[in-house]
Z-matrix of the N, CA and C atoms (Angstrom, degrees):
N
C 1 1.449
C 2 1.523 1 109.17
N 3 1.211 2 100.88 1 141.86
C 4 1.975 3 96.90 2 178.58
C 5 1.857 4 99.44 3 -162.34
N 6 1.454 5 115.62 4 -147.12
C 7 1.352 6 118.20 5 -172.41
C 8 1.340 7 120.75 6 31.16
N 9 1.850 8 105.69 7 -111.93
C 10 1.119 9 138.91 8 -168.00
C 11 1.465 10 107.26 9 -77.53
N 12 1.212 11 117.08 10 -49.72
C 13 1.632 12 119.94 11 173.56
C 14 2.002 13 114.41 12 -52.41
N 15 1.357 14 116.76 13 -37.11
C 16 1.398 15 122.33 14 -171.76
C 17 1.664 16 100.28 15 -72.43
N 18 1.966 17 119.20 16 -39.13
C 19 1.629 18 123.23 17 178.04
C 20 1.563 19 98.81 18 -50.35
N 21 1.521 20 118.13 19 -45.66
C 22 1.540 21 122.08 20 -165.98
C 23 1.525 22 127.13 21 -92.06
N 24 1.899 23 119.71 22 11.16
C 25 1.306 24 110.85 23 -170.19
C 26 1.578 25 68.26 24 179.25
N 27 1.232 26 116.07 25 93.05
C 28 1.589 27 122.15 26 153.14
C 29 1.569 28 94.30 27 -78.02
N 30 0.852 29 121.74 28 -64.96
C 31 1.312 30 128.25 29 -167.85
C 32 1.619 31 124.52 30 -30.42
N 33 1.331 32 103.12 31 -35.03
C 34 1.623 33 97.55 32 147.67
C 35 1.100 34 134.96 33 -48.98
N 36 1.279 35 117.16 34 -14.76
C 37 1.645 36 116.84 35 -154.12
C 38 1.554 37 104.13 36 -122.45
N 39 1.105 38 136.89 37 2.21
C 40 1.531 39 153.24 38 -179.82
C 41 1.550 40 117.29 39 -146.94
N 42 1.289 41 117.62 40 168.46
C 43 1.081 42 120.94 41 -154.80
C 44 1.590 43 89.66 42 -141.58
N 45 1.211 44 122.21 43 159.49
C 46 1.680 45 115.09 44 -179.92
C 47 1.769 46 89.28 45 -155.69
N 48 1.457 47 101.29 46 124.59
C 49 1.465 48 145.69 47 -170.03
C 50 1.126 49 103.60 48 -109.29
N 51 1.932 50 120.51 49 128.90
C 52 1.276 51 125.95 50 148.31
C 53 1.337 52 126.57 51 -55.47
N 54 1.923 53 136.83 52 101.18
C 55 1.253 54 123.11 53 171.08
C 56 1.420 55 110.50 54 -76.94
N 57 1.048 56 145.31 55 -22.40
C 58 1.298 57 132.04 56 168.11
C 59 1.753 58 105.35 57 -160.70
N 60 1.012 59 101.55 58 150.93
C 61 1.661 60 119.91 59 -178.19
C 62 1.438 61 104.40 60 -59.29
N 63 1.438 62 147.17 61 111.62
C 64 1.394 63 150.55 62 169.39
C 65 1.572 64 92.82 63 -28.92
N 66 1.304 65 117.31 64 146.75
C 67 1.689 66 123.29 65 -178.86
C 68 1.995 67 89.77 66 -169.11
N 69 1.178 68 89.68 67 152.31
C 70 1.497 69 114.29 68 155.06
C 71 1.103 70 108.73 69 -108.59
N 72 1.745 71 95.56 70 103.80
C 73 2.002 72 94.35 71 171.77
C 74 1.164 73 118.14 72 -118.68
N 75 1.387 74 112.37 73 166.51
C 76 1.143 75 141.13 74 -116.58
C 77 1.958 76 95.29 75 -118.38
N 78 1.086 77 97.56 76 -25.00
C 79 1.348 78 138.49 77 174.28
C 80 2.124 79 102.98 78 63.13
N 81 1.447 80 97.69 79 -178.46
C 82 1.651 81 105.26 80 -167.57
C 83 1.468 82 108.39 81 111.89
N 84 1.509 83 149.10 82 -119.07
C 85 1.164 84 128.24 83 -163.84
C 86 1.440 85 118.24 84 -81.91
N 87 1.379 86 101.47 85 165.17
C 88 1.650 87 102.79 86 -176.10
C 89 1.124 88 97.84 87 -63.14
N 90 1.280 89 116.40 88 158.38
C 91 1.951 90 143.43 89 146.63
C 92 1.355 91 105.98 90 -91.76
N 93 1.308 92 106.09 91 136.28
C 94 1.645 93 113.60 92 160.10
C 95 1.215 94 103.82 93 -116.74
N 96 1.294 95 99.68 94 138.93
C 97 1.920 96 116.65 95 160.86
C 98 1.338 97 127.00 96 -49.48
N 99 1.044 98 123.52 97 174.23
C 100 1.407 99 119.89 98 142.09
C 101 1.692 100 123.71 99 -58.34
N 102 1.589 101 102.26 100 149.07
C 103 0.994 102 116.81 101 155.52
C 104 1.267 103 138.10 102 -39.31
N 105 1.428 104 148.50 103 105.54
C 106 1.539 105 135.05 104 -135.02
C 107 1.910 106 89.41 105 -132.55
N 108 1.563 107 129.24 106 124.81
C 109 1.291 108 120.55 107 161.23
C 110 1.053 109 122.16 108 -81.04
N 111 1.071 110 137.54 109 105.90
C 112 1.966 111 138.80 110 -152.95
C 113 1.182 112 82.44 111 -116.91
N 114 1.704 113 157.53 112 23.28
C 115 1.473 114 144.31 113 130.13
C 116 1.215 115 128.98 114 -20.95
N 117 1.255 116 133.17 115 82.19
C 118 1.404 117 140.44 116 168.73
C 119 1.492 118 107.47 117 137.44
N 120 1.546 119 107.20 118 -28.01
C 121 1.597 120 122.07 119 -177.12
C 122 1.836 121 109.27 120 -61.98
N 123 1.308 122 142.34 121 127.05
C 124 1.250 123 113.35 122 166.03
C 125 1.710 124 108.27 123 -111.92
N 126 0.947 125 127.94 124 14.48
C 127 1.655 126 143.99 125 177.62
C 128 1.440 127 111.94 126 -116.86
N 129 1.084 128 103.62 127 144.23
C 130 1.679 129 100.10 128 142.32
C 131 1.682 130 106.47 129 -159.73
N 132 1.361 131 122.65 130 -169.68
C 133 1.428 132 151.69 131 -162.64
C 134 1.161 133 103.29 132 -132.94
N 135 1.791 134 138.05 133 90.90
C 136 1.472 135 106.49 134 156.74
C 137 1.707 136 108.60 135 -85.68
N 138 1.288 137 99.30 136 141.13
C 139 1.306 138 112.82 137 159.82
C 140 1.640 139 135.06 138 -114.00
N 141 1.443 140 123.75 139 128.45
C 142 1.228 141 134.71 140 -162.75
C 143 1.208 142 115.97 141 -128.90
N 144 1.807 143 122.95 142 122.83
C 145 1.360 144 111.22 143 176.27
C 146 1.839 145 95.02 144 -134.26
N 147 1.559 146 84.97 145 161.17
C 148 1.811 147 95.15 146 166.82
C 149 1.383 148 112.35 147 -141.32
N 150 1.392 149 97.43 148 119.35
C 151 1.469 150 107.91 149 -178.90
C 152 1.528 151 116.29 150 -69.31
N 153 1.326 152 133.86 151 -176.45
C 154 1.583 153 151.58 152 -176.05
C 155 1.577 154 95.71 153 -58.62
N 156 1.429 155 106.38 154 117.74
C 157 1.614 156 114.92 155 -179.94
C 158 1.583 157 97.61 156 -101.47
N 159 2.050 158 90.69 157 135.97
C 160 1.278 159 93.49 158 173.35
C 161 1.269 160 121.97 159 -117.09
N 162 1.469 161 123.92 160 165.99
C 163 1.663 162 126.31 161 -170.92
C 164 1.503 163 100.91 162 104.13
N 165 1.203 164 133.25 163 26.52
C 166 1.508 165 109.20 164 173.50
C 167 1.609 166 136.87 165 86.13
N 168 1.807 167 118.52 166 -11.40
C 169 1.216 168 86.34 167 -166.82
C 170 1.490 169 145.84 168 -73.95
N 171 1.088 170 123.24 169 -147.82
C 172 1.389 171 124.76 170 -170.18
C 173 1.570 172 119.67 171 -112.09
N 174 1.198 173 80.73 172 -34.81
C 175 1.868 174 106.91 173 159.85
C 176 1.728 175 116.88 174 -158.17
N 177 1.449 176 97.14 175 146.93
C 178 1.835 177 97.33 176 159.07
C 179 1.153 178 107.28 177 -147.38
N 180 1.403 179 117.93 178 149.13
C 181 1.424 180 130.39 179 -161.82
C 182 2.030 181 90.91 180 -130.50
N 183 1.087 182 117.75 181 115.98
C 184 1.858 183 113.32 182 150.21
C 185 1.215 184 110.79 183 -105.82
N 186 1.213 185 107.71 184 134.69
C 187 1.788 186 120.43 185 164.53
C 188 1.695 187 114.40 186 -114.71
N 189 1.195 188 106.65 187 131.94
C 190 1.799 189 102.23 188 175.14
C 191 1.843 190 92.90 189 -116.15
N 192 1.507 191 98.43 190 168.17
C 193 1.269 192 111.70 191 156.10
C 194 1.290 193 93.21 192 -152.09
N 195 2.183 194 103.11 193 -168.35
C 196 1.147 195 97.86 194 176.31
C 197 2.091 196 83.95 195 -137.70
N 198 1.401 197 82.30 196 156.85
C 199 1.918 198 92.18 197 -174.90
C 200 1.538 199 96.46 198 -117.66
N 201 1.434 200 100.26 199 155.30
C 202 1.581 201 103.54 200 154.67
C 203 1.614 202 116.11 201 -146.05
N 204 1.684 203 107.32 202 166.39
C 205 1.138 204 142.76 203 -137.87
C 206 1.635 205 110.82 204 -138.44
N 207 1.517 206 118.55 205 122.43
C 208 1.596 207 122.23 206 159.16
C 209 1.433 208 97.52 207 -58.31
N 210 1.214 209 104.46 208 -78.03
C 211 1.961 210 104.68 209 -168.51
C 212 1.740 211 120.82 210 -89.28
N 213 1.239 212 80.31 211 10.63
C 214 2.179 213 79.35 212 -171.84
C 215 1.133 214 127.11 213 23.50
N 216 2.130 215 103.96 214 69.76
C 217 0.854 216 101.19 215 157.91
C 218 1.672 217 74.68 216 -159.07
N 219 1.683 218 129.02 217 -15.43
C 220 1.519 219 107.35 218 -174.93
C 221 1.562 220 84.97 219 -126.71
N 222 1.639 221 96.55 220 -171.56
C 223 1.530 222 111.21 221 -178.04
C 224 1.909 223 141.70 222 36.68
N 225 1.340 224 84.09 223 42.41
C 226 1.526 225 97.04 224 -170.32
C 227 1.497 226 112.93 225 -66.43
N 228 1.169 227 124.23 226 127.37
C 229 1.323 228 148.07 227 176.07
C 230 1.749 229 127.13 228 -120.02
N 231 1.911 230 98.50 229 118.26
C 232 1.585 231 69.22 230 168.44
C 233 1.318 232 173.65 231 149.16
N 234 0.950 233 172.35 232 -113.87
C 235 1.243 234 138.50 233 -129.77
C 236 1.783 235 112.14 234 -87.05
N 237 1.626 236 82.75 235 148.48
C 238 1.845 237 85.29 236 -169.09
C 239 1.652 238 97.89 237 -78.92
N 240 1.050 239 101.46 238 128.63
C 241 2.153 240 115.63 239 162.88
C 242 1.113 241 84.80 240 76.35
N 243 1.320 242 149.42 241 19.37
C 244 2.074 243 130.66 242 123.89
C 245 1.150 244 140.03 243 -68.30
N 246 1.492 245 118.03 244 31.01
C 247 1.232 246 126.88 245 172.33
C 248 1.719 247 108.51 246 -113.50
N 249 1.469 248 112.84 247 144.55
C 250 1.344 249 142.85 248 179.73
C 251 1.540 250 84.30 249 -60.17
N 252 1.665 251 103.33 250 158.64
C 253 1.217 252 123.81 251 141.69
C 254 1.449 253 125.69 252 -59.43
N 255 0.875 254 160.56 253 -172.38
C 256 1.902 255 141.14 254 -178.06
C 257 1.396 256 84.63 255 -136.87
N 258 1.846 257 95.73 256 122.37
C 259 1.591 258 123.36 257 155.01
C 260 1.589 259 114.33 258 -52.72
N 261 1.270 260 103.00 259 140.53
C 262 1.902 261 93.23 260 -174.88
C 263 2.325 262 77.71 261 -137.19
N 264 1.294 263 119.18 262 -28.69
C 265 1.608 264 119.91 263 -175.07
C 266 1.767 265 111.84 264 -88.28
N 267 1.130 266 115.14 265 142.35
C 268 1.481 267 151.43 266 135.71
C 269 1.786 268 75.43 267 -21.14
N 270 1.730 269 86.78 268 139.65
C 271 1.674 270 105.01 269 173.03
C 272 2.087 271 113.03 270 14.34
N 273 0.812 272 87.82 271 91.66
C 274 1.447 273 104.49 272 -169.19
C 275 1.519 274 108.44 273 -154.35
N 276 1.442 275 106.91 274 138.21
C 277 1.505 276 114.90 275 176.72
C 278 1.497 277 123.64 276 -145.93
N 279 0.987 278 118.83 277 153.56
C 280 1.893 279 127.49 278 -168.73
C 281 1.438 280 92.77 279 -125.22
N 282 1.375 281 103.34 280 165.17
C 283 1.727 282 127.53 281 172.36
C 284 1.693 283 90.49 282 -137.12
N 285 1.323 284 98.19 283 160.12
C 286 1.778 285 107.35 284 141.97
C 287 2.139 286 104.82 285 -150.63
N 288 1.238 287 120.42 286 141.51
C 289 1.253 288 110.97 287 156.13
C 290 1.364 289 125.75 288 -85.95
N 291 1.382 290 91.49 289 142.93
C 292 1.541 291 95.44 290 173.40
C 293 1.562 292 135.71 291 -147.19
N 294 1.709 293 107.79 292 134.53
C 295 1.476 294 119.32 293 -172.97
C 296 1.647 295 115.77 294 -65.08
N 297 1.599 296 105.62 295 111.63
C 298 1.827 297 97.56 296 -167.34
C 299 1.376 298 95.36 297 -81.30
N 300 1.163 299 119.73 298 -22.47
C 301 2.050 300 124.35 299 -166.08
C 302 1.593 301 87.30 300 -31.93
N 303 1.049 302 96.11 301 153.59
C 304 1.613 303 107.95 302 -179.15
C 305 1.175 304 121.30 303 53.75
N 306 1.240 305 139.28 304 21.94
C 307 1.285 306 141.60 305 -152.99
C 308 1.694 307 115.94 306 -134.38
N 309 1.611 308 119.71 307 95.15
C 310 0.919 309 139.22 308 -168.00
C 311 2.159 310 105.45 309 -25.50
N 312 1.421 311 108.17 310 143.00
C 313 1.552 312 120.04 311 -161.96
C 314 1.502 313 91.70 312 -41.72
N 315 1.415 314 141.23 313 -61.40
C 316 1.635 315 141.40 314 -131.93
C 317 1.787 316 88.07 315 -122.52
N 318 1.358 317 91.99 316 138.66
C 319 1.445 318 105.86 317 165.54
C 320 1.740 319 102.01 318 -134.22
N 321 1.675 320 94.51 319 -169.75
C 322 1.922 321 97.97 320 -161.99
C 323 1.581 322 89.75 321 -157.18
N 324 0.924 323 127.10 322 154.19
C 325 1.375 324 141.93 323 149.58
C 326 1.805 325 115.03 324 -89.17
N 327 1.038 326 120.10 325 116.63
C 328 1.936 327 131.29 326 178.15
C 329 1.387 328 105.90 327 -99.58
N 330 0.796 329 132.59 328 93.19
C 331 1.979 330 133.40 329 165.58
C 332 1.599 331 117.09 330 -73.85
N 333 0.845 332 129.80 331 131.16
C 334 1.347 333 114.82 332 152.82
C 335 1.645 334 106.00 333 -135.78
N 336 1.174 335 109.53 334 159.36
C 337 1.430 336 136.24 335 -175.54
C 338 1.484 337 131.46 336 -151.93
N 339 1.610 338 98.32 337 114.22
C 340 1.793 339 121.19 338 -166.11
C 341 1.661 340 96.86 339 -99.37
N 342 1.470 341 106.89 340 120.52
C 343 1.493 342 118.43 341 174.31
C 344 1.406 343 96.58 342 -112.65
N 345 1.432 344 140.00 343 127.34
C 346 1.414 345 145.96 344 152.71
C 347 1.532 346 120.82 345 -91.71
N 348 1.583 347 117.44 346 127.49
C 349 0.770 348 99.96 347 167.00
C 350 1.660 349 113.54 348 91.08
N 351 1.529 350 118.51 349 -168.97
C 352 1.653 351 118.68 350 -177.78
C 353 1.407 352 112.08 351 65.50
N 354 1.340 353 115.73 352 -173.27
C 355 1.621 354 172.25 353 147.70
C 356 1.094 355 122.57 354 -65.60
N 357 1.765 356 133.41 355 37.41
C 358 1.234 357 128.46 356 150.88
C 359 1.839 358 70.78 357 84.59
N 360 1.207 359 115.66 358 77.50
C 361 1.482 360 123.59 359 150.46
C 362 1.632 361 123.35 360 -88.29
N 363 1.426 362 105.47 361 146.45
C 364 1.514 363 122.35 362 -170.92
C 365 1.851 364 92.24 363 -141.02
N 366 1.245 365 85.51 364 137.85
C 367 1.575 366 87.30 365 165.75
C 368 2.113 367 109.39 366 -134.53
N 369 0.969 368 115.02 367 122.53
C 370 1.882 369 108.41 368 -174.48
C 371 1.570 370 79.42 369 -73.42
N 372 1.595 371 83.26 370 144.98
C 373 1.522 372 100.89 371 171.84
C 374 1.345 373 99.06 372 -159.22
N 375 1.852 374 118.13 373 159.63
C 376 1.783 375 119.90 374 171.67
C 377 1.285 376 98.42 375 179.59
N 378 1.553 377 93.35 376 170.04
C 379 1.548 378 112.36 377 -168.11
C 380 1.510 379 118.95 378 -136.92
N 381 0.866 380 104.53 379 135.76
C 382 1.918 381 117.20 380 166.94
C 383 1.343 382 128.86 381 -138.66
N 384 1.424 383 103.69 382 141.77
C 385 1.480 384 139.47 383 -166.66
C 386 1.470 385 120.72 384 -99.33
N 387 1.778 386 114.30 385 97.28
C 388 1.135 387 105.30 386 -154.51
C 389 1.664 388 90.79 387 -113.17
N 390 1.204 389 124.94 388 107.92
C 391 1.235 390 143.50 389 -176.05
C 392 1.410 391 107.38 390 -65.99
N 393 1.449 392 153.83 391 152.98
C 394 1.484 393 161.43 392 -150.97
C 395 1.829 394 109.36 393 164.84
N 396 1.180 395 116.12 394 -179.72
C 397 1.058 396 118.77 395 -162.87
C 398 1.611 397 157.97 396 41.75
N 399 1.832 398 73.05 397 20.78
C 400 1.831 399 92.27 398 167.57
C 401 1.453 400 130.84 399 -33.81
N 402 1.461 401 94.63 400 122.53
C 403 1.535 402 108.24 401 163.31
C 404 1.294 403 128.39 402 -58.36
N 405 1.482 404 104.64 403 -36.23
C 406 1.897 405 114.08 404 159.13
C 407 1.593 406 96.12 405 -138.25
N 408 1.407 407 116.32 406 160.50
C 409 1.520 408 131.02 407 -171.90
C 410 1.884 409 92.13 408 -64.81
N 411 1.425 410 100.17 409 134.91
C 412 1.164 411 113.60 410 169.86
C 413 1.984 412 117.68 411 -46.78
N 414 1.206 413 112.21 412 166.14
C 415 1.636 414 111.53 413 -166.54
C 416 1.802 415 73.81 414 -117.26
């Protein structure tokens, strides 16, 4: 497949990964995602948004990155230039791209989120992993 077929079915050509489960948090330690197999993938897209935080605060800051893993489940490390710009707005979102070449089989998405201040603040926040650069077209 190439040209005209790739304008009409990107979707062959990438794969799109849960980085973290949508949550209203509460914020304080990081969350990690799931374990993600980016085997064959050599790109990806993390993407990060935070919706309208409620309770008042005074400030909120989200940061994502992305880590990787031999077995994705120990020794997480990680990755150099896979971290977001850090959300500080209400409905607000970051990207970063990123080169997997060299980049151990399993990766993860890490969030963390600083609420100051407020009324028992929550802010919804989540992430996704849009995989690209297949070695063969995704199944």
């Amino acid at each position: 497949m190439g040209g005209l077929a790739l304008l009409r079915d990107v979707g062959a050509y990438i794969k799109a990964a849960i980085g973290s489960i949508p949550l209203s948090s509460l914020g304080g330690a990081a969350v990690n995602g799931p374990a993600i197999n980016r085997l064959g993938f050599d790109s990806c897209v993390l993407h990060t948004a935070g919706g309208s935080a409620t309770g008042s605060p005074t400030a909120q800051t989200l940061d994502a990155k992305l880590q990787e893993s031999a077995d994705g489940s120990t020794a997480w490390t990680d990755i150099t230039g896979a971290a977001i710009t850090q959300i500080t707005a209400d409905d607000s979102e970051a990207q970063v791209d990123v080169d997997l070449s060299g980049v151990k089989k399993f990766i993860r998405v890490v969030q963390t989120v600083v609420l100051t201040a407020g009324t028992s603040p929550e802010w919804p926040v989540s992430s996704v992993v849009i995989l690209g650069g297949a070695s063969q077209v995704p199944a």
